[in-house]
BALUM-842193 format. One record per residue: residue in one letter; x, y, z of N, C-alpha, C in turn; residue number from 1. Coordinates in steps of 0.05 Angstrom, whole numbers, plus 32768, in hexadecimal, padded with zeros to 4 digits. Layout:
N
a X Y Z X Y Z X Y Z NUM
...
END
This chain:
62
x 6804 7949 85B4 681D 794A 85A4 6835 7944 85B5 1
x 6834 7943 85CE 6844 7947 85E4 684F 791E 85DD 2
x 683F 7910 85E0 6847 78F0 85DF 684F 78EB 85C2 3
x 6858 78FC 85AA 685E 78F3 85A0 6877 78F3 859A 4
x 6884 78DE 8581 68A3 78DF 8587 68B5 78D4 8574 5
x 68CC 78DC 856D 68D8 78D4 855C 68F2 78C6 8560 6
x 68F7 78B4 8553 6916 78A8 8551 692E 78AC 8537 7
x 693C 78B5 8542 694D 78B2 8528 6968 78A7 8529 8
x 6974 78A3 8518 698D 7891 8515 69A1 789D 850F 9
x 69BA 78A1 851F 69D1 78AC 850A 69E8 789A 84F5 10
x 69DC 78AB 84DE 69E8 789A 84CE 6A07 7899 84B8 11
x 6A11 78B8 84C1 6A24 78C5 84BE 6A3E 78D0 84DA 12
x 6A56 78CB 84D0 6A65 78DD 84DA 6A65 78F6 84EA 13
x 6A6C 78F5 84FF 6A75 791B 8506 6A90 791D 8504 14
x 6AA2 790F 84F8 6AB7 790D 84F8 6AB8 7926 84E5 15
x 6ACA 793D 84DE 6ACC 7950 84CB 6AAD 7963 84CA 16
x 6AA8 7967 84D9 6A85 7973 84D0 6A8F 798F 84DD 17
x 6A7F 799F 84E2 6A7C 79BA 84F4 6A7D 79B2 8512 18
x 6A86 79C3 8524 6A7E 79BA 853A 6A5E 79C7 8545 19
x 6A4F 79D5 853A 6A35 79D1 8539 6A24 79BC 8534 20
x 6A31 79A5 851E 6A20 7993 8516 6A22 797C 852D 21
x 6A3A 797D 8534 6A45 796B 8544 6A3A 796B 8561 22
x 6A2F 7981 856D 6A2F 798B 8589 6A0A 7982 857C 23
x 69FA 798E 856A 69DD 798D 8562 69D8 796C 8561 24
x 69E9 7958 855F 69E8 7936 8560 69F2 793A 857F 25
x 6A00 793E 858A 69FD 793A 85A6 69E7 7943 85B2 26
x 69D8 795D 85A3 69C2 7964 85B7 69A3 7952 85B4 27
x 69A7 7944 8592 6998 7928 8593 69A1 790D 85AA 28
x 69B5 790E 85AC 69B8 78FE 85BF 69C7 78E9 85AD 29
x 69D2 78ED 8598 69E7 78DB 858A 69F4 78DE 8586 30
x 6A17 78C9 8584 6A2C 78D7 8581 6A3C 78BB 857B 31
x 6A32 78AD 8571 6A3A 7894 8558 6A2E 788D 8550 32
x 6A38 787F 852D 6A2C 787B 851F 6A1A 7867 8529 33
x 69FD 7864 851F 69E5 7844 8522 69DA 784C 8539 34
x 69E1 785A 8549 69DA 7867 855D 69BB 7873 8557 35
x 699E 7867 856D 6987 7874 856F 6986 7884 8586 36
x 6977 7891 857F 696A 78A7 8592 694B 78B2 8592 37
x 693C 78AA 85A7 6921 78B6 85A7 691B 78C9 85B7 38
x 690F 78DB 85A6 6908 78FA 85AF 68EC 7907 85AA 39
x 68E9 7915 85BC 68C5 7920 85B8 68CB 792D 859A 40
x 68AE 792A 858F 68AE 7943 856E 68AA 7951 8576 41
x 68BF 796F 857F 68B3 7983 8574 68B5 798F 856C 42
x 68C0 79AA 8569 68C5 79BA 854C 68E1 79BA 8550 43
x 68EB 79BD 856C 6906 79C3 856F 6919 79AD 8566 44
x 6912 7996 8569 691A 7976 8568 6919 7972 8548 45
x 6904 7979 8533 68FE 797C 8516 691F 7994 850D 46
x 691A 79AA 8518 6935 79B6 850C 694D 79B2 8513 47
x 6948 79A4 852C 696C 7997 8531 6970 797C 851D 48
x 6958 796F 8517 6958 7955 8504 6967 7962 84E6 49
x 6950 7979 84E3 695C 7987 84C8 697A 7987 84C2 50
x 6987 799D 84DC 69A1 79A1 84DF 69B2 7986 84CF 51
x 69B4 7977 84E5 69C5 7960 84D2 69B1 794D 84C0 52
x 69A8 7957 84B0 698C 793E 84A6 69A0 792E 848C 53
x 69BF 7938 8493 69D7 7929 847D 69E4 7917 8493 54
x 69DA 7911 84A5 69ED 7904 84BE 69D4 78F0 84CA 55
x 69B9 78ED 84CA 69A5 78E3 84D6 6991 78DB 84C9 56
x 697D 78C1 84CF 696E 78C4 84BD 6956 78C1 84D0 57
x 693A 78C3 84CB 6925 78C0 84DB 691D 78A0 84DD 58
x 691E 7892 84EE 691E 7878 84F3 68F9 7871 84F6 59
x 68EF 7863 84E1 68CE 785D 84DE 68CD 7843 84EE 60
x 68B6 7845 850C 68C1 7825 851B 68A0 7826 8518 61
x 689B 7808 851B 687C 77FC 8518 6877 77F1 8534 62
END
């Protein structure tokens, strides 16, 4: 489970948000919009996705 992994996209603003939501996209590693980021899956990475899941979307790559 360790090699596997996710990307996601931000696809929303932090402009006006919480500064929780805002600081939880920096701790993805994003902090403009179109902006990817790839990160191991794991549970912690799934509930920070949750957090902003109005700001990000999960990016499906082939």
């Amino acid at each position: 489970m360790a090699d596997k992994t996710v990307t996601v996209e931000q696809t929303g603003s932090p402009l006006r948000r919480p500064a929780d939501q805002r600081q939880t996209l920096i701790g993805l590693g994003l902090n403009k919009q179109r902006r990817r980021s790839t990160l191991p899956d794991t549970p912690a990475t799934r509930g920070m996705i949750a957090k902003v899941q109005h700001l990000v979307r999960v990016v499906e790559e082939s």
